[in-house]
C-alpha positions in Angstrom: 12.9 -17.6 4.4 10.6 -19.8 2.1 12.4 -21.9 -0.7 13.3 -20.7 -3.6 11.3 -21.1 -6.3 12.0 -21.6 -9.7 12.0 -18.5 -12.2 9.4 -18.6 -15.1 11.2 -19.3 -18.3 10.5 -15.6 -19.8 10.5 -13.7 -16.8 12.2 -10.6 -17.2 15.0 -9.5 -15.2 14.1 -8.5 -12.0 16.0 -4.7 -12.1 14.2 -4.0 -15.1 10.5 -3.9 -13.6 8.7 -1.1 -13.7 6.7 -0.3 -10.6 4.8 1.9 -12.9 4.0 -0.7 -15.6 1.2 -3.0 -17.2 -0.8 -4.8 -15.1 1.6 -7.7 -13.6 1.4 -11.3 -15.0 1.7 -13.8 -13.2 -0.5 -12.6 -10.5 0.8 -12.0 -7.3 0.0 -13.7 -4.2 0.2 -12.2 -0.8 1.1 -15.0 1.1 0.6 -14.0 5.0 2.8 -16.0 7.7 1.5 -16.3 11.1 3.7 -15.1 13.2 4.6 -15.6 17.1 1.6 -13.1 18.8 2.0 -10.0 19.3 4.1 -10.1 16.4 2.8 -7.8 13.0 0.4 -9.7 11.2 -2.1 -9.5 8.6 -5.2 -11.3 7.2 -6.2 -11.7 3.9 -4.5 -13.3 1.2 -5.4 -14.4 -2.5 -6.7 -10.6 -3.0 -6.6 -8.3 -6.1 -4.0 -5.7 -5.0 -3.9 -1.7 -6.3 -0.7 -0.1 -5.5 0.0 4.1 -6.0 2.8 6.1 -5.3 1.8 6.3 -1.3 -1.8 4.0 -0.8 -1.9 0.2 -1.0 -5.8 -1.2 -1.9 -6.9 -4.8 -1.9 -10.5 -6.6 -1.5 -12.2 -10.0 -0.8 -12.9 -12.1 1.7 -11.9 -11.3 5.1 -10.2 -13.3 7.6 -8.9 -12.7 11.4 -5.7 -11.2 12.9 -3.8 -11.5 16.3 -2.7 -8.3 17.3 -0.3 -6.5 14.9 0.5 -2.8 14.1 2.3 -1.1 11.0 2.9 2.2 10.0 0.6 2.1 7.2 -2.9 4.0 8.1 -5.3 1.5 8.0 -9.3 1.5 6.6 -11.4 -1.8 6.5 -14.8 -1.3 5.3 -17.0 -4.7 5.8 -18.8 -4.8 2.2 -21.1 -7.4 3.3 -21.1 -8.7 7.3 -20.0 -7.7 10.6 -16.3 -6.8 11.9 -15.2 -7.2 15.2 -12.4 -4.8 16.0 -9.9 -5.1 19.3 -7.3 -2.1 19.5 -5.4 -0.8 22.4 -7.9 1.2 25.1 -10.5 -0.7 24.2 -11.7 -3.2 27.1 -13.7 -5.7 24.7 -13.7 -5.7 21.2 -16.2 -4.0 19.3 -18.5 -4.3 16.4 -18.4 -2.4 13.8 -19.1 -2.2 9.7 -15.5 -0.1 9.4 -12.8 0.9 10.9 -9.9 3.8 10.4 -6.7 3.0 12.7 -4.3 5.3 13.0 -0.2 4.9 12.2 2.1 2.3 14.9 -1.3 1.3 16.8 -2.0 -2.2 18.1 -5.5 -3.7 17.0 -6.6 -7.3 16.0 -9.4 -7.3 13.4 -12.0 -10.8 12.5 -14.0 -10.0 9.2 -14.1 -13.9 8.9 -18.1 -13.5 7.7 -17.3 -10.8 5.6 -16.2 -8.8 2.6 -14.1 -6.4 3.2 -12.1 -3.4 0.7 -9.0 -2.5 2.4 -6.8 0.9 2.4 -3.0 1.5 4.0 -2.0 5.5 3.4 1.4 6.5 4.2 1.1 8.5 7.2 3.5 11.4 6.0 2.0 11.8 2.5 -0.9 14.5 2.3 -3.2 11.5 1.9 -2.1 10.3 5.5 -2.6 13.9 6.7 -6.0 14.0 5.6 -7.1 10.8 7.2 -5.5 11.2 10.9 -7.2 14.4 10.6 -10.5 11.8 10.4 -9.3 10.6 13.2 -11.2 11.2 17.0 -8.9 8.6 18.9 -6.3 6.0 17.9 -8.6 4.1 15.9 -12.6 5.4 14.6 -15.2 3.0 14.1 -18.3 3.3 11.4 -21.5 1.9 11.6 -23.6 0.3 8.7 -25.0 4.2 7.9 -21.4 5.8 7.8 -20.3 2.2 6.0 -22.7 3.0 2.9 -21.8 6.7 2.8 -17.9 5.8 2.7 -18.6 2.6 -0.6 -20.4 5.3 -2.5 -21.1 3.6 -5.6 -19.3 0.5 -4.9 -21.1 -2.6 -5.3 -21.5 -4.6 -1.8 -19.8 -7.3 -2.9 -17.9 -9.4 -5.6 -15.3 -7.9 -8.3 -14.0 -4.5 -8.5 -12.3 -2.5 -11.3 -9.2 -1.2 -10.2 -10.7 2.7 -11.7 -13.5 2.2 -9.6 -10.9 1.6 -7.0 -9.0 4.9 -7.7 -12.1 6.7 -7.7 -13.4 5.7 -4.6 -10.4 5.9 -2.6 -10.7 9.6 -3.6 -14.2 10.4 -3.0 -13.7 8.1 0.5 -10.4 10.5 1.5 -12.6 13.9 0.8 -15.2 12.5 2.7 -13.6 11.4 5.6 -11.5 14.5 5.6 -14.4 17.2 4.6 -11.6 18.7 2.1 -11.2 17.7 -0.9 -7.5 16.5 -2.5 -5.8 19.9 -3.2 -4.6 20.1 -7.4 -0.7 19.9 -7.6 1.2 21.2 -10.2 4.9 19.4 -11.0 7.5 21.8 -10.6 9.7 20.4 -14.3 12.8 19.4 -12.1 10.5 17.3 -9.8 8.9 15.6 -13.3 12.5 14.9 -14.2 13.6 13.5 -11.4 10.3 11.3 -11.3 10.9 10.1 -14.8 14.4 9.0 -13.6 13.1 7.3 -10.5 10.6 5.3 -12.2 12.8 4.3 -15.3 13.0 0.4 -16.2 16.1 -0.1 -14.2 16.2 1.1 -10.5 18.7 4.2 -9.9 21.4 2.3 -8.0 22.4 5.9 -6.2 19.1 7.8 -4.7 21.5 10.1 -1.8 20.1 13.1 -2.0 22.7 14.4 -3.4 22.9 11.9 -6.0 18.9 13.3 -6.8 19.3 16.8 -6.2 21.9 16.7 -9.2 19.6 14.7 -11.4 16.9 17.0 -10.2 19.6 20.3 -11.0 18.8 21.6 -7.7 20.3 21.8 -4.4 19.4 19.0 -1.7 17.7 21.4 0.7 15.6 22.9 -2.2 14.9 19.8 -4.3 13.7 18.3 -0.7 11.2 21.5 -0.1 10.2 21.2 -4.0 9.8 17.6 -4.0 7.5 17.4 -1.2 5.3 20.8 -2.3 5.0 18.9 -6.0 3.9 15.4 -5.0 2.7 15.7 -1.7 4.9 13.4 0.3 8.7 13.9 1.7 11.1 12.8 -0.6 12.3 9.7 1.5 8.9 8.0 2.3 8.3 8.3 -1.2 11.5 6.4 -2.4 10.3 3.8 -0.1 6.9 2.7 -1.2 8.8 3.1 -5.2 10.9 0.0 -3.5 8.0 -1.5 -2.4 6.3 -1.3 -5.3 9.2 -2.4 -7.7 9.6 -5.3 -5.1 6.1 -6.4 -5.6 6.7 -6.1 -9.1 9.9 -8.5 -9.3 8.1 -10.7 -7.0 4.6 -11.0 -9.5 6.8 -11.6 -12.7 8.1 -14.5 -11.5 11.1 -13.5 -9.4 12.1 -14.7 -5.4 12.4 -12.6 -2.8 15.8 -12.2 -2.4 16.1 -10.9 -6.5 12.9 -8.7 -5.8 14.6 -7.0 -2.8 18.1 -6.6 -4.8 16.1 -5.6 -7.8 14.3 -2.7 -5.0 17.2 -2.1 -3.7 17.0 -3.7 0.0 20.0 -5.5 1.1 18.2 -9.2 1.6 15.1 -10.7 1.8 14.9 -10.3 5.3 15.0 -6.7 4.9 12.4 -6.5 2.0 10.2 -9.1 4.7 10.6 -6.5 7.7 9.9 -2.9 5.8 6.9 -5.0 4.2 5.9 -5.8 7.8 6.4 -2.5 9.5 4.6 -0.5 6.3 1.7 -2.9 6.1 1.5 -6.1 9.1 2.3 -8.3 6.3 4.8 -10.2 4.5 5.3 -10.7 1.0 6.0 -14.4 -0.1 5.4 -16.6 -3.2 4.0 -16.0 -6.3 1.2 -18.4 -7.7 -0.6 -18.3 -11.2 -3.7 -18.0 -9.8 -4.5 -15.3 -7.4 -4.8 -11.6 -7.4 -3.5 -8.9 -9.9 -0.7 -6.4 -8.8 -1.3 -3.4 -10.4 0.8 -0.1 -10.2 -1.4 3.4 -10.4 -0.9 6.8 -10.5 -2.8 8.9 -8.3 -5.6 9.9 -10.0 -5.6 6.2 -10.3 -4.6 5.7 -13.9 -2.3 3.0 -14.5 1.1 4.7 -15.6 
């Protein structure tokens, strides 16, 4: 595990951050180890970072990976220059200007000469549904043509607003799909239990039958509701609202092992691992300079 660093002198304490907050000062730094190969891995740091409910977004400069899978499903587009993509079945690698990679599948990716926009979706969320149904193979490729139809209005390079990121990972998920996102309606005892998962201080009991009591339902119907309301199975959701509430501890100035208490993980090592498995990367040190954190709601509003 890293050292420790020291806490900011006014930062706040770590089980009262709201994953669902302002935008996060200090800015948070994804700090990406290099791990043994073969081992999950991820490139590029030092990026502004989006996060909603179920869907991760950062952008920059790209970088190269050894070969690495997470659960996460995974879209680089190259907003200027080539990527080369290596992924399981494939012989050589491949050039591309994008690429869509399915959940758990191995694939190295070099966007050293580019700038890239990149996407995780949580494979069980309605999001994740819509992508894989993108999907021809394990992983889908896009040439320059495809490329420009997917950025939209995007500029090709250089800063983004984080609405303009909301918006086009939207327009990108009709597109890709052919269907656009279907309207939900919260059911009230869902919009409770959401308003008590997303307080200032983490729930320290989330059993589900801790949350179907919260919810007043029973477990098997609050688990049917919950799911027909957002979208997403209640569990997998409860997961990326730890991830998110980690990454929140984390950019206010907190280390890893009071960010993964604060999320409720058991250690740092635990917090390191789910970050790894969810996304190929791990989350480290904070620095004052860097990229924003910034928690969305999914019409991409910050809540």
């Amino acid at each position: 595990m890293p050292p420790r660093a020291a806490k900011t002198a006014h930062a706040p304490s770590p089980s009262a951050i709201n994953p669902a907050g302002l935008l996060l000062q200090p800015l948070f730094r994804m700090l990406l180890a290099r791990p043994p190969e073969l081992a999950p891995q991820a490139p590029w740091p030092d990026m502004p970072l989006v996060v909603w409910p179920t869907a991760l977004a950062m952008w920059g400069p790209g970088d190269a990976t050894t070969k690495h899978a997470h659960h996460a499903m995974h879209l680089v587009l190259c907003r200027q220059g080539p990527l080369s993509v290596r992924a399981q079945g494939m012989k050589t690698a491949e050039q591309a200007a994008g690429a869509l990679v399915g959940p758990d599948i191995l694939h190295a990716l070099d966007a050293r000469d580019s700038e890239v926009i990149i996407l995780f979706v949580e494979p069980e969320s309605d999001d994740g549904a819509r992508l894989q149904a993108a999907l021809d193979g394990p992983i889908r490729l896009f040439d320059t043509t495809q490329r420009d139809a997917l950025l939209g209005g995007l500029p090709t390079a250089g800063a983004l607003a984080h609405e303009a990121v909301g918006g086009w990972m939207e327009s990108t998920l009709a597109t890709l799909s052919g269907t656009p996102g279907a309207p939900r309606h919260l059911h009230p005892r869902v919009r409770k239990l959401l308003r008590h998962l997303r307080a200032e201080a983490a729930p320290e009991d989330t059993s589900l039958e801790a949350l179907a009591q919260v919810a007043g339902l029973s477990p098997g119907r609050l688990m049917h509701t919950f799911t027909e309301s957002v979208g997403v199975p209640l569990r997998p959701y409860l997961l990326w609202l730890r991830l998110q509430r980690a990454a929140g501890a984390i950019a206010a100035g907190h280390t890893l092992s009071e960010a993964a208490h604060a999320a409720g993980f058991s250690d740092a090592a635990h917090l390191t691992r789910t970050f790894r498995r969810m996304f190929g990367t791990t989350p480290s040190s904070l620095q004052r300079r860097g990229p924003r954190v910034q928690a969305q709601g999914r019409n991409g509003a910050t809540r």
